[in-house]
BASEDREN-663140 format. One line per field, with one value per residue (C-alpha): x, y, z; residue number from 1. Coordinates in nm, 3 decimals. Layout:
<recs>
xx	[X_...]
yy	[Y_...]
zz	[Z_...]
nr	[NUM_...]
</recs>
This chain:
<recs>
xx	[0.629_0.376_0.512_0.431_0.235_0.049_-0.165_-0.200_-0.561_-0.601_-0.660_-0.507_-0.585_-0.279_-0.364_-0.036_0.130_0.317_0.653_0.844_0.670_0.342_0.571_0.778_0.404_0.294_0.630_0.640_0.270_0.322_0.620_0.412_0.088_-0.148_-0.285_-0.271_-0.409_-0.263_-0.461_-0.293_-0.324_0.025_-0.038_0.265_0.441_0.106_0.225_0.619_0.528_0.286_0.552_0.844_0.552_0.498_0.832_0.884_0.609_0.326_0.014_-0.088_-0.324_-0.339_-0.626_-0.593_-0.808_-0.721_-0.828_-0.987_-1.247_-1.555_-1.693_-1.343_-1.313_-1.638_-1.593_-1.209_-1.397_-1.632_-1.374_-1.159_-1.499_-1.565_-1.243_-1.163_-1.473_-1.395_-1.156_-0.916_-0.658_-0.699_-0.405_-0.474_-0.104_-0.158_-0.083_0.063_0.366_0.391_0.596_0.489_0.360_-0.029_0.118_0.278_0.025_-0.267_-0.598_-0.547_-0.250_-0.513_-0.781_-0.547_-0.383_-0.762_-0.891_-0.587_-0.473_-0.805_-1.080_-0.889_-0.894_-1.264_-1.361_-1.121_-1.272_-1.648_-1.689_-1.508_-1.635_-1.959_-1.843_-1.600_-1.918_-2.095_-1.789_-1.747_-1.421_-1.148_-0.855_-0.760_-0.430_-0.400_-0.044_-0.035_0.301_0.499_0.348_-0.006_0.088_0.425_0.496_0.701_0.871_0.694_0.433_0.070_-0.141_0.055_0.001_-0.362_-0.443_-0.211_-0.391_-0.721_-0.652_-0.510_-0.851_-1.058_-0.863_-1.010_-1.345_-1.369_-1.188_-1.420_-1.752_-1.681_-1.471_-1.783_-1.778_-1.457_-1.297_-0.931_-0.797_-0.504_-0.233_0.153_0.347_0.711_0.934_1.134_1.146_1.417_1.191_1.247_1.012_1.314_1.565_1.353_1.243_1.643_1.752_1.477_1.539_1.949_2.127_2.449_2.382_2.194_2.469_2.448_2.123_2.053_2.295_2.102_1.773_1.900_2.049_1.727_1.648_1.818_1.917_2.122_1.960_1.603_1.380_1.424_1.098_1.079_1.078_0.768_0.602_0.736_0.531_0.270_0.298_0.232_-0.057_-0.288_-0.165_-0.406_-0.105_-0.171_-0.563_-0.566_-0.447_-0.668_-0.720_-0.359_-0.080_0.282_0.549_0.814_1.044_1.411_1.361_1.242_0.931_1.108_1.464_1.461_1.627]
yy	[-0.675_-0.562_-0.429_-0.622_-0.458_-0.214_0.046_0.268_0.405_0.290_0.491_0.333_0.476_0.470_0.574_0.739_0.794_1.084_0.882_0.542_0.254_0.459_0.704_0.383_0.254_0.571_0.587_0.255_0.309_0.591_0.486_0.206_0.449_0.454_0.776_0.781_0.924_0.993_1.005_1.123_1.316_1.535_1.718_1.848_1.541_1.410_1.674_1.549_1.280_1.383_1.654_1.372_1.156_1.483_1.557_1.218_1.260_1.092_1.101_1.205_1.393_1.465_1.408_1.593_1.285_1.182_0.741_0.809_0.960_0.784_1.090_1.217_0.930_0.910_1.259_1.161_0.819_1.079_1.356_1.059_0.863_1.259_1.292_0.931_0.808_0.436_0.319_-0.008_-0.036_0.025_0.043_0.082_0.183_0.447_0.340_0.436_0.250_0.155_0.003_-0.122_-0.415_-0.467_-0.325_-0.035_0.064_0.328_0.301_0.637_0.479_0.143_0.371_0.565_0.273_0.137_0.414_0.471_0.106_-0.089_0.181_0.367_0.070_0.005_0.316_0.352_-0.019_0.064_0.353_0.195_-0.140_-0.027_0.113_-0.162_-0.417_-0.175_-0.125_-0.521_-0.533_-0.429_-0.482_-0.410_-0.426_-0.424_-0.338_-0.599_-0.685_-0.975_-0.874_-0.984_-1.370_-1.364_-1.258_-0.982_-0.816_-0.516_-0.447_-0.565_-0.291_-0.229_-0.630_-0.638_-0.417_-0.581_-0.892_-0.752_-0.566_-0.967_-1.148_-0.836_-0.932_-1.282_-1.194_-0.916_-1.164_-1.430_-1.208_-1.015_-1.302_-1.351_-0.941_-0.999_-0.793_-0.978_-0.874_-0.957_-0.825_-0.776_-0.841_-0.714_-0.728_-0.422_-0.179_0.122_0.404_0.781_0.682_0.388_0.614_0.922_0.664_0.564_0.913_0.995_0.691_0.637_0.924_0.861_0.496_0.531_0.306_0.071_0.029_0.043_-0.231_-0.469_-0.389_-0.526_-0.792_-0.945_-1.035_-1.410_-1.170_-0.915_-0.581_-0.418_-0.393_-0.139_0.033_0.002_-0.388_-0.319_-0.182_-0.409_-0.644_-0.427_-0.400_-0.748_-0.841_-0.541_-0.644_-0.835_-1.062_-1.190_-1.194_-1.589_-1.449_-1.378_-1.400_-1.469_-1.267_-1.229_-1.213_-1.053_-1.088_-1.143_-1.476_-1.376_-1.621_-1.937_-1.857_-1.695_-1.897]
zz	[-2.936_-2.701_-2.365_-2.043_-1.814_-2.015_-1.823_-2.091_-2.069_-1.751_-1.390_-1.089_-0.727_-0.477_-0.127_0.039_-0.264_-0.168_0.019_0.016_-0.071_-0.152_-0.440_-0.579_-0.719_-0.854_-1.010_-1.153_-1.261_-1.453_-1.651_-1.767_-1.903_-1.639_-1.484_-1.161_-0.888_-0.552_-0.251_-0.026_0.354_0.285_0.003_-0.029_-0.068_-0.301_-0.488_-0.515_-0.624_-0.958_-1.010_-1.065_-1.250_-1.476_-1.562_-1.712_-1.950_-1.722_-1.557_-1.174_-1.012_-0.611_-0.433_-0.054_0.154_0.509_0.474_0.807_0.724_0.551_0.429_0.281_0.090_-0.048_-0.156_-0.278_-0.507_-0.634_-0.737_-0.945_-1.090_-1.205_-1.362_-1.473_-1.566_-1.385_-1.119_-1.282_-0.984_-0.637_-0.418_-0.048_0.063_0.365_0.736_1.016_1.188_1.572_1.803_2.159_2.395_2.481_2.789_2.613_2.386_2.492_2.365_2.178_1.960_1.955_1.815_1.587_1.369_1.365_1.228_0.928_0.895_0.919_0.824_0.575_0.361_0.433_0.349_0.034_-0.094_0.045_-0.196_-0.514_-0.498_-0.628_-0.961_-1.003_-1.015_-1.274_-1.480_-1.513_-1.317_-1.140_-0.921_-0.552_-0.379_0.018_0.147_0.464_0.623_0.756_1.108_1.013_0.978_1.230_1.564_1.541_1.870_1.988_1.738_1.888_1.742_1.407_1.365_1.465_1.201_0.915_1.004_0.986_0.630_0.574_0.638_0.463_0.126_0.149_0.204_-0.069_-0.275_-0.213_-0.204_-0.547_-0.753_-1.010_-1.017_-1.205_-0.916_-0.810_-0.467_-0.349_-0.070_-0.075_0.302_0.280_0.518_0.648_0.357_0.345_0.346_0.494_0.743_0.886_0.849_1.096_1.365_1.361_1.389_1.622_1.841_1.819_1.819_1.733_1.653_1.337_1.110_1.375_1.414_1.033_0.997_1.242_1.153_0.797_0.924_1.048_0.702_0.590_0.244_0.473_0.337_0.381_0.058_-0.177_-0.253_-0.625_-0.516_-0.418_-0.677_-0.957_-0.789_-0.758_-1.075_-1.164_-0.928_-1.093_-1.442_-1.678_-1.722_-1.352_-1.397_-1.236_-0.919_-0.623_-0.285_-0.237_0.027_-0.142_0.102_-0.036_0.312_0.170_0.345_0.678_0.725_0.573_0.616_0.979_1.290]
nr	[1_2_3_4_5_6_7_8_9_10_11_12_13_14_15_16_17_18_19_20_21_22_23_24_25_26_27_28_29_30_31_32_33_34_35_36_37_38_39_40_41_42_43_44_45_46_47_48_49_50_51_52_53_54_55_56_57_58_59_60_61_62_63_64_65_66_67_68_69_70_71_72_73_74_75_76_77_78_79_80_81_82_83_84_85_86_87_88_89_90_91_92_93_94_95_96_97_98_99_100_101_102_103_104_105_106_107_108_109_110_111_112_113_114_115_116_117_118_119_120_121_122_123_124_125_126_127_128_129_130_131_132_133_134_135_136_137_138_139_140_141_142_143_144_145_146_147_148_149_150_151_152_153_154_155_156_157_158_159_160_161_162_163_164_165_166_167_168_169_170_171_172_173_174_175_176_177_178_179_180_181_182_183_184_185_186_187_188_189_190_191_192_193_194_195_196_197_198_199_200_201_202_203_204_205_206_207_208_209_210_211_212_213_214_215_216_217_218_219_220_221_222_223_224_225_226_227_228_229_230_231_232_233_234_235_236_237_238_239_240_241_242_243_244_245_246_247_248_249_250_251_252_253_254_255_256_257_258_259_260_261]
</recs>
């Protein structure tokens, strides 16, 4: 029988594939036959991450970018299109987590999720979307969040630019659909990462099974997400097996938006 989710011969672009969510979807990638390429601002952990993919048999190169940067990325696109001849999957993944009030929140910190969040997936779908059109096709993922569609305590800025990357998947959806280009976006909830576990230790000392344990909590399901979750749905949205789908945000929230009271 033919496997599900074949990605053999294909390349698939994952921006801030070197940790949590960002490493699950290499992974996952990988395993099923695509080559993948990580793009990724620590290159050290970029490099983690193709080392585990290598070891298993697959396919990953690191490509040192920092999202923010228009000229990086163009220079990233090129490097990959060099190597890989054409772009099938892009992933934008990379961002930048913070917590605070419009009271709370500088302009700096403003300016600084902007820049990753918002304009790191411009400027990773600005320079593909070109040889996606040429090549007859392609597929783009944008990693949103709960926080773009619900209010969420504390998180003004980190929301404004989840629901920006939100409203940009409609409109390349909608301005590239007869390019044969799907784009789509995935909005977890909380997801048990390295990067919850340091803001816990960071933040409650002490605390840090407590905390944990109500931070899960907040789902209806009682737990956080796992990040291989993540990517099996990944998975499926840049499959050809979901080629009807577009234009569409998954929440994958353990039953926060529905369930919460």
């Amino acid at each position: 029988m033919a496997q599900l989710f074949d990605y053999t011969h294909k390349n698939i672009v994952i921006t801030g594939g070197g940790s949590g969510i960002g490493q699950a979807m290499a992974i996952r990638f990988a395993r099923h036959g695509g080559h993948v390429f990580i793009v990724e601002l620590n290159e050290a952990g970029g490099r983690e991450t193709a080392e585990r993919i290598c070891a298993e048999g697959g396919k990953a190169t690191v490509i040192p970018c920092n999202v923010a940067s228009h000229s990086e990325t163009r220079d990233a696109v090129q490097s990959i299109l060099s190597q890989a001849s054409r772009i099938h999957v892009l992933i934008n993944n990379a961002g930048i987590a913070h917590i605070g009030t419009l009271e709370t929140t500088s302009e700096a910190d403003f300016d600084r999720l902007f820049q990753v969040n918002v304009k790191g997936a411009y400027n990773m779908m600005k320079h593909v979307i070109t040889s996606m059109k040429q090549q007859g096709g392609g597929v783009i993922l944008n990693m949103t969040s709960i926080a773009a569609t619900l209010g969420i305590p504390e998180r003004f800025a980190y929301s404004m630019t989840k629901g920006a990357l939100l409203t940009m998947t409609y409109s390349v959806a909608r301005d590239y659909i007869h390019d044969n280009i799907r784009c789509n976006c995935i909005s977890p909830a909380r997801v048990h990462t390295p990067f919850v576990d340091g803001f816990i230790k960071a933040n409650y000392p002490g605390r840090e099974q407590e905390v944990f344990e109500k931070l899960s909590k907040t789902q209806p399901i009682g737990r956080m997400a796992k990040p291989d979750e993540i990517a099996t749905l990944a998975l499926y949205l840049c499959s050809d097996e979901a080629s009807f789908i577009t234009g569409t945000d998954y929440f994958i929230d353990g039953g926060f938006e529905k369930l919460n009271t």
